[in-house]
C-alpha positions as CSV (number, residue, x, y, z in Angstrom):
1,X,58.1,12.8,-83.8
2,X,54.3,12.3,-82.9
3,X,53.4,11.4,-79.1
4,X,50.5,9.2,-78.7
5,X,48.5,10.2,-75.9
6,X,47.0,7.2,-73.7
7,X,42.8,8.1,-73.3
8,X,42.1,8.3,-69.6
9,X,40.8,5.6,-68.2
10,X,37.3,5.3,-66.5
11,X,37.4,4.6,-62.6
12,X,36.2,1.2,-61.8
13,X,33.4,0.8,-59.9
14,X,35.1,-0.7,-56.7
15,X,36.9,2.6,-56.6
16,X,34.3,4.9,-56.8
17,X,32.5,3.0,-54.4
18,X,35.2,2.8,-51.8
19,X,37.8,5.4,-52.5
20,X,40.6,6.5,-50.8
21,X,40.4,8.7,-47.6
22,X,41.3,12.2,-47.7
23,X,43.8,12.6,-43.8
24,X,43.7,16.0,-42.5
25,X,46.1,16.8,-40.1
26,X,44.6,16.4,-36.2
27,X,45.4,19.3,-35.3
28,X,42.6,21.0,-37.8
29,X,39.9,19.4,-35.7
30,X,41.0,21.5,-32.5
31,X,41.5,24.8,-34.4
32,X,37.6,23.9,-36.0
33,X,36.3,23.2,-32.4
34,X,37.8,27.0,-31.3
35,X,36.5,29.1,-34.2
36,X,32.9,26.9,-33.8
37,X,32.7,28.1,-30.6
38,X,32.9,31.8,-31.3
39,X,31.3,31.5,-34.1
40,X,28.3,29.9,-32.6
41,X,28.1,32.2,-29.6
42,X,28.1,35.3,-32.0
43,X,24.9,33.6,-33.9
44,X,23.1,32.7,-31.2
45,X,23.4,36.2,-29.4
46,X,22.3,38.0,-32.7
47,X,19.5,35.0,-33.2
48,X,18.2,35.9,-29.6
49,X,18.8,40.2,-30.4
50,X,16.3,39.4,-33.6
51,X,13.8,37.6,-31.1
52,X,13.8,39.9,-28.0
53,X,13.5,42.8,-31.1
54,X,9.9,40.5,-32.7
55,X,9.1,40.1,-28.7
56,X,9.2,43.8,-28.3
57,X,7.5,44.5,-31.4
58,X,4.4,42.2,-30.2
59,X,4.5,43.7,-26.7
60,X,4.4,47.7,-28.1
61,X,1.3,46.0,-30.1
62,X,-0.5,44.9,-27.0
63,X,0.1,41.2,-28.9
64,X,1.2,39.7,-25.6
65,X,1.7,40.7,-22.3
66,X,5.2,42.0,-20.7
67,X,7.3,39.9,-19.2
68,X,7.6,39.6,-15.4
69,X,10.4,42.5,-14.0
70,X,13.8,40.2,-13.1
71,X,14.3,39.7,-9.4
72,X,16.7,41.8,-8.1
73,X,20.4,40.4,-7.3
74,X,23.1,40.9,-5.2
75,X,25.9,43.5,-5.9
76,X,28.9,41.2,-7.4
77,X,32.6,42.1,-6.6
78,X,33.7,45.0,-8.4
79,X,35.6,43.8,-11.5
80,X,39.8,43.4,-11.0
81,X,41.4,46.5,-13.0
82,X,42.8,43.8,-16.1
83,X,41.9,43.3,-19.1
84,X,38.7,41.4,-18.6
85,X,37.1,44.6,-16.9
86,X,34.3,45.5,-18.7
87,X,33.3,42.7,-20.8
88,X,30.4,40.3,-19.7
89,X,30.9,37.1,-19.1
90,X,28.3,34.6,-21.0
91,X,25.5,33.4,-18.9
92,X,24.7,29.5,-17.6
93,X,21.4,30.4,-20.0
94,X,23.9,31.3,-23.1
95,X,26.4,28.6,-22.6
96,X,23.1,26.0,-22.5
97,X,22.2,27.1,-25.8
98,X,25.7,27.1,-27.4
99,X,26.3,23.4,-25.7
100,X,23.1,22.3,-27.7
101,X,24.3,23.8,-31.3
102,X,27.2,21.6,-30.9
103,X,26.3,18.6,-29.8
104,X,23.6,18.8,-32.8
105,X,27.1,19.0,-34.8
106,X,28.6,16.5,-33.0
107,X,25.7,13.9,-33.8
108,X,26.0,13.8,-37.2
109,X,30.0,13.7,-37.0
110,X,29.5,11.0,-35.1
111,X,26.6,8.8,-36.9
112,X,28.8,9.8,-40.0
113,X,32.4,8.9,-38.6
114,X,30.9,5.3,-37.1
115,X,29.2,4.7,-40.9
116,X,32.7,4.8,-42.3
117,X,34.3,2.8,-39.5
118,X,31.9,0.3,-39.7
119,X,31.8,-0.2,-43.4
120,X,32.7,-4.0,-44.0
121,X,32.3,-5.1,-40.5
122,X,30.0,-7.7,-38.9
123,X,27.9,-6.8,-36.4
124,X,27.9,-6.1,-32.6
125,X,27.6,-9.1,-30.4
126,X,25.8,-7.0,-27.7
127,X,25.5,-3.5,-26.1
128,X,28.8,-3.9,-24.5
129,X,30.6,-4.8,-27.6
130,X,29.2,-1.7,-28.9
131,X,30.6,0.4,-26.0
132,X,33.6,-1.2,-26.7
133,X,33.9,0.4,-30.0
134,X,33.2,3.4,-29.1
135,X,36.0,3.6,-26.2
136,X,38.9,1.8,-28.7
137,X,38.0,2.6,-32.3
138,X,35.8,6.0,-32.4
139,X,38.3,7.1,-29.5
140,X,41.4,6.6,-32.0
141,X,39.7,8.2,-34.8
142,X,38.6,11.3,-33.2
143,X,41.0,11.8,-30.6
144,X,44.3,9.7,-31.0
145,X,43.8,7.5,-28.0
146,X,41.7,4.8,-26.5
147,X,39.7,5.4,-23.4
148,X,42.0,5.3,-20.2
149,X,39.1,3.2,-18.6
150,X,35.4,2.4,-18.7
151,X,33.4,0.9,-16.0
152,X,29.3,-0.6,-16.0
153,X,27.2,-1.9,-13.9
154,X,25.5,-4.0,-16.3
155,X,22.5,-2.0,-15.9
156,X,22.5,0.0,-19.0
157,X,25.0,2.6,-17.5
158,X,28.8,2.9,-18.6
159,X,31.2,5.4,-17.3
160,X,33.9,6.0,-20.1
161,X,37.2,7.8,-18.3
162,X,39.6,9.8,-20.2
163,X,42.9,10.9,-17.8
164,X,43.7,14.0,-20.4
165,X,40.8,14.2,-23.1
166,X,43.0,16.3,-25.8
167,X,39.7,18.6,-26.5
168,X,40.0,20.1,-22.7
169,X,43.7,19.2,-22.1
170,X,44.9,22.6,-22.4
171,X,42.1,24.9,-21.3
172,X,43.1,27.1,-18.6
173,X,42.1,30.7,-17.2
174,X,43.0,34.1,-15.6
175,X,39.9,33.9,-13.5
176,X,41.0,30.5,-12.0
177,X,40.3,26.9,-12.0
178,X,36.3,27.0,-12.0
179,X,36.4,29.7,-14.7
180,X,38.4,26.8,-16.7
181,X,36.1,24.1,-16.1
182,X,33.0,26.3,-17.2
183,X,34.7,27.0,-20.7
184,X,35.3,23.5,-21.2
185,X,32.3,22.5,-20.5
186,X,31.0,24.3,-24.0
187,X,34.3,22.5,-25.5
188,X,33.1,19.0,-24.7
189,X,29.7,19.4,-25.9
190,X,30.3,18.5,-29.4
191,X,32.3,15.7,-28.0
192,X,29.4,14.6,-26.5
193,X,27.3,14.6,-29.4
194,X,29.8,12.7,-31.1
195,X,29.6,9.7,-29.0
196,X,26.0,9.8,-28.8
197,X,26.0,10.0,-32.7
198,X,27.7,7.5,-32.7
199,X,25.8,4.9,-30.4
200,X,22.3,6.4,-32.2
201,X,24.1,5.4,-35.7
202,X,24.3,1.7,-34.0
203,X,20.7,1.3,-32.6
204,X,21.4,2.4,-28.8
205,X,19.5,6.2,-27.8
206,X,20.3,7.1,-24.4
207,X,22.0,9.8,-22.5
208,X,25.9,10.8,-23.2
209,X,26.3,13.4,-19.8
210,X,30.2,15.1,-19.2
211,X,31.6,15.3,-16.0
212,X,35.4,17.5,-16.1
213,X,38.0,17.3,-13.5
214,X,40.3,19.4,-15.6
215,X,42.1,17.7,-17.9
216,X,40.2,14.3,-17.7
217,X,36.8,13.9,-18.6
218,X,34.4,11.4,-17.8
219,X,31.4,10.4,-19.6
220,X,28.3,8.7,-18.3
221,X,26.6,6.4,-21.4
222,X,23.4,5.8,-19.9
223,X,21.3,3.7,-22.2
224,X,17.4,2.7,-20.7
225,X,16.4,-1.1,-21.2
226,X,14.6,-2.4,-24.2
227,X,11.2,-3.0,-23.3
């Protein structure tokens, strides 16, 4: 008995140009988010090792002159006997850097994520309907929710409320409440970016600036006047 086998047909070109979305579960995005964040705090201490090292290397070579001597602070509390004793805490300086690596990340997840969403849609009525968008359809792609509330003045600034942004829902810490709040400010950095992606990707560049009241979040869209 002989078994014709059927050739395999060629995709058609509606499919290749539209196929079908790959899901990933949600809970991927917040394991990513963790492991980015430790993994980008780890390259940028051994990017700034390798520059204090070529910084040293000019100065030994009379290339440069030394750097100023730090001024001299006060003695801190001695450290609680736990299991934070004797590990540094990163500076406002590190966390500024780290908080810029992501939000580079989240601008293109962002301009990317709003390309797809917008693919076979007509265009924005105005900057409001764009906003809009953002708060509803961007919101319920990246974070399973629509914004809780937004607010303008219809003067180019939009305050965009979440009561429990899921990214910073769950952050907490031994060392208290403000402790907490710095931490998650590095989390909702790529957040940021995100949105601000996302408005770029539509033809609006302004500022996208986190405020936390652990766990909502509130950002302020600010976006400057055409001339």
């Amino acid at each position: 008995m002989s078994v014709t086998l059927a050739a395999p047909t060629a995709p058609s070109l509606a499919a290749l140009t539209d196929p079908q979305p790959r899901l990933v579960d949600s809970s991927a995005m917040h394991y990513f988010l963790i492991e980015a964040v430790q993994t980008l705090r780890h390259s940028s201490a051994v990017a700034d090792a390798r520059a204090k090292k070529i910084e040293d290397e000019m100065i030994e070579a009379g290339l440069i002159p030394p750097p100023q001597p730090p001024q001299m602070k006060a003695k801190k509390d001695a450290q609680r006997d736990s299991i934070g004793a004797g590990t540094s805490a990163p500076t406002e300086d590190e966390d500024e850097g780290l908080r810029a690596r992501l939000e580079a990340i989240g601008l293109h997840v962002g301009a990317n994520i709003t390309e797809r969403l917008c693919h076979g849609r007509a265009g924005f009525a105005d900057t409001l309907d764009i906003v809009k968008f953002v708060c509803k359809e961007l919101w319920t792609t990246c974070w399973d929710k629509q914004v809780d509330n937004l607010r303008t003045n219809h003067r180019g600034v939009y305050v965009l409320q979440d009561n429990s942004f899921k990214p910073i829902a769950r952050i907490s810490s031994w060392e208290g409440r403000a402790e907490a709040t710095r931490g998650a400010r590095v989390h909702v950095a790529m957040s940021a970016g995100i949105i601000r992606g996302s408005l770029i990707r539509l033809g609006l560049h302004g500022t996208v600036t986190p405020e936390i009241n652990l766990p909502q979040c509130t950002f302020q869209v600010k976006i400057p006047k055409a001339p």
